[in-house]
BALOBA-1460 file (C-alpha; in Angstrom, 3 decimals):
// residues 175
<rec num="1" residu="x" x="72.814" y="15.559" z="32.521"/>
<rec num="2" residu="x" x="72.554" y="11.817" z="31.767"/>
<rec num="3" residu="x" x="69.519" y="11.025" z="30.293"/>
<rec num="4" residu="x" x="67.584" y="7.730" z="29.758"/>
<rec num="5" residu="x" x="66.414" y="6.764" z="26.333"/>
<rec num="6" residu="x" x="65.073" y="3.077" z="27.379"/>
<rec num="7" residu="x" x="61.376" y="2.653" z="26.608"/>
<rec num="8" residu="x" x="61.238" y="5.620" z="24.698"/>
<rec num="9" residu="x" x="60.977" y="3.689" z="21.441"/>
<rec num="10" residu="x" x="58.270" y="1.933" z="22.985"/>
<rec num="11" residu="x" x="55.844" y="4.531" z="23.893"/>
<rec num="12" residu="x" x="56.956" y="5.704" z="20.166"/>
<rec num="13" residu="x" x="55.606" y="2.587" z="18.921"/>
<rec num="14" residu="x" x="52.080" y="2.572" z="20.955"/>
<rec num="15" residu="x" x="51.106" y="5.975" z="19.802"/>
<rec num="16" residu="x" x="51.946" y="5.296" z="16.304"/>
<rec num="17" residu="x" x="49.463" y="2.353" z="17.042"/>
<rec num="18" residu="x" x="46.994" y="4.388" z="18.610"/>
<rec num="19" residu="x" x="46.779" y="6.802" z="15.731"/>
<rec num="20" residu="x" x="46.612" y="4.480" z="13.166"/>
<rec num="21" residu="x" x="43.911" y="2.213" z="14.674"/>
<rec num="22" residu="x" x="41.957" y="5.889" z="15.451"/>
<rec num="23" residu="x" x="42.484" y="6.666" z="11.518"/>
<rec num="24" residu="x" x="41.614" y="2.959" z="10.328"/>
<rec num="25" residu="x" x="38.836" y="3.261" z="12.820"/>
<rec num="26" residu="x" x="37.349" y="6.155" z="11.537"/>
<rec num="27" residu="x" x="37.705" y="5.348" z="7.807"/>
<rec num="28" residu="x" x="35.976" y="2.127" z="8.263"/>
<rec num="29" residu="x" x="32.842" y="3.884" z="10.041"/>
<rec num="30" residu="x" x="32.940" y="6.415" z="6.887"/>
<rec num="31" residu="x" x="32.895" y="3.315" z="4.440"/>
<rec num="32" residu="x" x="30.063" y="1.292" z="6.432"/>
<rec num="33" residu="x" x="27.824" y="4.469" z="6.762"/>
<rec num="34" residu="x" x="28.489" y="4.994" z="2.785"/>
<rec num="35" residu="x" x="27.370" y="1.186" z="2.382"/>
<rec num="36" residu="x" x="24.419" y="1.419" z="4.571"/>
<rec num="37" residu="x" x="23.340" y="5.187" z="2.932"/>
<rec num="38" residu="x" x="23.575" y="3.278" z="-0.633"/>
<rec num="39" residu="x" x="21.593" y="0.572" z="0.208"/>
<rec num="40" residu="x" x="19.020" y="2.276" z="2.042"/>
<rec num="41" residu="x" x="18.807" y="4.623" z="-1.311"/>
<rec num="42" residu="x" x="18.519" y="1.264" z="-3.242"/>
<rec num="43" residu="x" x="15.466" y="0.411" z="-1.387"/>
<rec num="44" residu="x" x="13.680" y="3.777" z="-1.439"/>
<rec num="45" residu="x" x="13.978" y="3.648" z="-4.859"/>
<rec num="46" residu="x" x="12.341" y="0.327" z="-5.474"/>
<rec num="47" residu="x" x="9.489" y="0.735" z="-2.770"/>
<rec num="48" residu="x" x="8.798" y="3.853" z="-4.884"/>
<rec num="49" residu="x" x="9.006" y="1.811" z="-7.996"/>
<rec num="50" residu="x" x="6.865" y="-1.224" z="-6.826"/>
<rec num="51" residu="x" x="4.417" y="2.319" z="-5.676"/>
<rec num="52" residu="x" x="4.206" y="3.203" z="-9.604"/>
<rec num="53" residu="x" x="3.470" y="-0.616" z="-10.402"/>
<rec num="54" residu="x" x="0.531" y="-0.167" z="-7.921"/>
<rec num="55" residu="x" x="-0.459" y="2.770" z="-9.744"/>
<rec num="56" residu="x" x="-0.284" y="0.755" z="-13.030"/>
<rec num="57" residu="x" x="-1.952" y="-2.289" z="-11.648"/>
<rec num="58" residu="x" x="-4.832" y="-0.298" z="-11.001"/>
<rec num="59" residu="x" x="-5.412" y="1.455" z="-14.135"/>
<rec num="60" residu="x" x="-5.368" y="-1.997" z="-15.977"/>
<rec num="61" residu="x" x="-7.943" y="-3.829" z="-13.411"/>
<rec num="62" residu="x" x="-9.941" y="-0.533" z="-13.645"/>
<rec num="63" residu="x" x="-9.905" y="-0.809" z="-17.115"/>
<rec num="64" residu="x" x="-10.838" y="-4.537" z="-17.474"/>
<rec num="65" residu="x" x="-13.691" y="-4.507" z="-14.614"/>
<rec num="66" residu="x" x="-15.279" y="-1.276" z="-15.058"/>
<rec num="67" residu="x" x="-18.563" y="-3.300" z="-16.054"/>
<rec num="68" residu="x" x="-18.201" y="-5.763" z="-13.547"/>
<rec num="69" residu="x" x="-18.160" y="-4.458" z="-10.571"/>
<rec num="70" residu="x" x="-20.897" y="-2.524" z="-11.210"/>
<rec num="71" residu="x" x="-19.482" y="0.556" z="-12.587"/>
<rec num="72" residu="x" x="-16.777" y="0.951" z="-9.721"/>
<rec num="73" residu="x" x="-19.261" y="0.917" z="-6.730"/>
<rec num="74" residu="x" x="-17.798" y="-2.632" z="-5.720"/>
<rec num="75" residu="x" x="-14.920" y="-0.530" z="-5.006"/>
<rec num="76" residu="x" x="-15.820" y="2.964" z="-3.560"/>
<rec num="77" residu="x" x="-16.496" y="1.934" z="0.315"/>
<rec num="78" residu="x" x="-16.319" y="4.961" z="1.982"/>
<rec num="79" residu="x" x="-19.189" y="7.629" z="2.206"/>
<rec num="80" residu="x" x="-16.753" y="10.172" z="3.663"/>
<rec num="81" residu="x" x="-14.084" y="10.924" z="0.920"/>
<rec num="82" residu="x" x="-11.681" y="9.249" z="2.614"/>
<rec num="83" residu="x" x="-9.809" y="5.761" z="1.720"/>
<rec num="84" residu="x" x="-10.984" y="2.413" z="3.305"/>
<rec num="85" residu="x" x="-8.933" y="0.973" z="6.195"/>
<rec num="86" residu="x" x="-8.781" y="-2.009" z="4.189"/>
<rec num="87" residu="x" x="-7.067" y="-2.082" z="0.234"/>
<rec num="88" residu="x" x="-8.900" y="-2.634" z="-2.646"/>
<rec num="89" residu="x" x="-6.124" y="-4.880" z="-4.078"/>
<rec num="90" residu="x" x="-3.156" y="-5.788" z="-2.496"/>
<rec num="91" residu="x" x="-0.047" y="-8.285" z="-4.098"/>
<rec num="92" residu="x" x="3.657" y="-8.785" z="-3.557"/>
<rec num="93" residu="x" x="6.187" y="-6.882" z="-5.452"/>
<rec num="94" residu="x" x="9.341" y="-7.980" z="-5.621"/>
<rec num="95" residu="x" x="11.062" y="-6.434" z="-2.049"/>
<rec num="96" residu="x" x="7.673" y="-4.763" z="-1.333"/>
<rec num="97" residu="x" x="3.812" y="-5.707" z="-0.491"/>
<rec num="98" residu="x" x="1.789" y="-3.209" z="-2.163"/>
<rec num="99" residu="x" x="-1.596" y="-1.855" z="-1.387"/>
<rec num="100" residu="x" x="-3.961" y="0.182" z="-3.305"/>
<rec num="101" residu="x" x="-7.313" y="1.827" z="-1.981"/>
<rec num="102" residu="x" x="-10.003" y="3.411" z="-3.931"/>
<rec num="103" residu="x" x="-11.852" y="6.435" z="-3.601"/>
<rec num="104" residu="x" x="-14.682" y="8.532" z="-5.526"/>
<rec num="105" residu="x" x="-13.280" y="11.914" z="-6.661"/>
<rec num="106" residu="x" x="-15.746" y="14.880" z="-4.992"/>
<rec num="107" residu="x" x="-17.693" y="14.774" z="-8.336"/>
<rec num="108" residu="x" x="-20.340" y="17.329" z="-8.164"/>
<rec num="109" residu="x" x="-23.245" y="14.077" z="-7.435"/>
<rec num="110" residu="x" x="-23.577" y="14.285" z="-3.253"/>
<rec num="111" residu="x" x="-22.088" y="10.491" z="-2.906"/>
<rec num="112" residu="x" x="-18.809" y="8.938" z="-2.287"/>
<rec num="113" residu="x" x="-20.434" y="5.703" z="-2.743"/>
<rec num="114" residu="x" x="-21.516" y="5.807" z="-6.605"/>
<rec num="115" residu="x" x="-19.292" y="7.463" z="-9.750"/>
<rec num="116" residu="x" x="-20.430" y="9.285" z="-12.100"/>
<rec num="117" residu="x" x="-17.553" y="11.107" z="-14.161"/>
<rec num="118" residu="x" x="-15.504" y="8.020" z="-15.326"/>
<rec num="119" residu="x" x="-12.950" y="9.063" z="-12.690"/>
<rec num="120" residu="x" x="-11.606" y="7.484" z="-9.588"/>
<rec num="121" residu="x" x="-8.659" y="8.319" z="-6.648"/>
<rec num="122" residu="x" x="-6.413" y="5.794" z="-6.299"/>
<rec num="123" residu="x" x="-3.837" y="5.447" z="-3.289"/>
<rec num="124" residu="x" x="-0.687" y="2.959" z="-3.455"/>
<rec num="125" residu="x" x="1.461" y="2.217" z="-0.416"/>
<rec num="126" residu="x" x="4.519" y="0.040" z="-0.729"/>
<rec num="127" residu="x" x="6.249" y="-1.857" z="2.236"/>
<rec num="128" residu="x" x="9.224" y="-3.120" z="2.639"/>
<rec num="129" residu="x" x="10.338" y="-5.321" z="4.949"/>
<rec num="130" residu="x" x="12.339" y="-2.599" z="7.117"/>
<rec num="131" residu="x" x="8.753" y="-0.647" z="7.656"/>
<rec num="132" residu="x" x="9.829" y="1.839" z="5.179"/>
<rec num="133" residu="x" x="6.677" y="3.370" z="2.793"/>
<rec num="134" residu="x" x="5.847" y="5.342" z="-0.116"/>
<rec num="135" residu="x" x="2.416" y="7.078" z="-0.977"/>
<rec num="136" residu="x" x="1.470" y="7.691" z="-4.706"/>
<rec num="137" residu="x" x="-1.896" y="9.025" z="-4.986"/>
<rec num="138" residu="x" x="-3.558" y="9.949" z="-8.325"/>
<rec num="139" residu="x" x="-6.374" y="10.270" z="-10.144"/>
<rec num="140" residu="x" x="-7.219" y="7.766" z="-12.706"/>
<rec num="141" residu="x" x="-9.948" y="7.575" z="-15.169"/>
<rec num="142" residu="x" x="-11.425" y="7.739" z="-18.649"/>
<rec num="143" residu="x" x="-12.236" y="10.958" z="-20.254"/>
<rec num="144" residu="x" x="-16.747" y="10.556" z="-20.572"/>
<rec num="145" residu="x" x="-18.284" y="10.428" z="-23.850"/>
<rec num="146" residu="x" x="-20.204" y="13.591" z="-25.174"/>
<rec num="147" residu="x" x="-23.569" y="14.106" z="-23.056"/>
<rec num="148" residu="x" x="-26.648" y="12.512" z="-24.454"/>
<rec num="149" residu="x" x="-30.112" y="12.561" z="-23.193"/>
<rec num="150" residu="x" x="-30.075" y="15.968" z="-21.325"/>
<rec num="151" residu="x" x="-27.217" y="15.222" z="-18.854"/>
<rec num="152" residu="x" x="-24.448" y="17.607" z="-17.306"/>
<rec num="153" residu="x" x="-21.443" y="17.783" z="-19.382"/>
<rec num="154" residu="x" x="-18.642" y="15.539" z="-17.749"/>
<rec num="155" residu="x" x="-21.287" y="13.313" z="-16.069"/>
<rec num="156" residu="x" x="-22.063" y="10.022" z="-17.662"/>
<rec num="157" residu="x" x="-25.813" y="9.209" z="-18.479"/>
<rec num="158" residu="x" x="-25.479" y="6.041" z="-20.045"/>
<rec num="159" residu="x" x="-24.138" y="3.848" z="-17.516"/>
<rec num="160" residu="x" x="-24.159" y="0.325" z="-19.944"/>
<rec num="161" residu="x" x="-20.208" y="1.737" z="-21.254"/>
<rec num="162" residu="x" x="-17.954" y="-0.902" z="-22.771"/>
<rec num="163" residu="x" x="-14.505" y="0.441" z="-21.561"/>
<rec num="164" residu="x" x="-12.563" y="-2.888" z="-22.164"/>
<rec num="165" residu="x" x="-11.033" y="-2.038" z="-25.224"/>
<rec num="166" residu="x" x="-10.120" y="1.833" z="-23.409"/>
<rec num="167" residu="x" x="-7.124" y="2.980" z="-21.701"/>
<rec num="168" residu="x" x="-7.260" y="4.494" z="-18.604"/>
<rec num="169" residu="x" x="-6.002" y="8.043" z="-17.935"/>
<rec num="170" residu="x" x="-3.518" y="8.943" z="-15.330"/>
<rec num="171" residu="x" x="-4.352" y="12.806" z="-14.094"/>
<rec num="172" residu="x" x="-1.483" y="14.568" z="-11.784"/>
<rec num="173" residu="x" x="-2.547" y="15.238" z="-8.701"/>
<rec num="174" residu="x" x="0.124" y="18.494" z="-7.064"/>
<rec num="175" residu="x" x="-0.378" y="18.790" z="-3.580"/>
């Protein structure tokens, strides 16, 4: 029985080819979706980061206009509890645009529209570019000074506060 070798080392050579080129094929899919999986990690983190500065932002301008804009109601929009459509404050972050909206904390008084407890809701979003968000929501305020004049504890009576020179709380909100 004669047989015939010829083009055998050929066909030899294109399957060694074809299962190399499989193998590189796959390990360079495996590398790109590591790259991409880092990356998009990367950016979660710092939309969640530029989230906190929102957070931050808003305790300091809090802080600074508490006296200004007439005792917060410049800020509380919404008679229903809920956040305005529109932010309070918005600015760019670096990789992000950050929102924050304002809201009056259900404090015992009938109206969204007016505070009385020295404490506030605050919302940030952060965008990135990709449309990817993060939500950080907490309450922020100043703890009220003792009661004077007949009011409920925890509700301020004296309106005409200097809070300039205070910090403003952050209060964990657990959902």
């Amino acid at each position: 029985m004669v047989v015939n070798d010829r083009g055998m080392a050929l066909v030899s050579v294109i399957v060694i080819l074809a299962v190399l080129m499989t193998l590189s094929h796959i390990l360079f899919e495996k590398t790109w979706h590591s790259i991409r999986q880092c990356a998009r990690a990367d950016s979660r983190e710092q939309i969640f980061w530029a989230a906190q500065s929102g957070i931050e932002t808003a305790r300091e301008r809090l802080t600074k206009t508490y006296a200004t804009s007439s005792h917060w109601a410049n800020y509380l929009l919404s008679s229903q509890g809920v956040y305005p459509s529109i932010p309070t404050w918005s600015f760019n972050s670096p990789g992000a645009i950050v929102e924050i909206f304002l809201r009056d904390n259900p404090d015992g008084d009938g109206s969204y529209l007016e505070d009385n407890d020295l404490k506030i809701f605050v919302l940030s979003r952060a965008r990135n570019r990709q449309g990817a968000e993060v939500f950080i929501e907490t309450l922020c305020g100043f703890e009220p000074p003792p009661s004077r004049g007949g009011g409920r504890p925890g509700h301020v009576v004296n309106q005409h506060l200097d809070l300039t020179a205070a910090q403003a709380s952050v209060y964990e909100i657990y959902e």
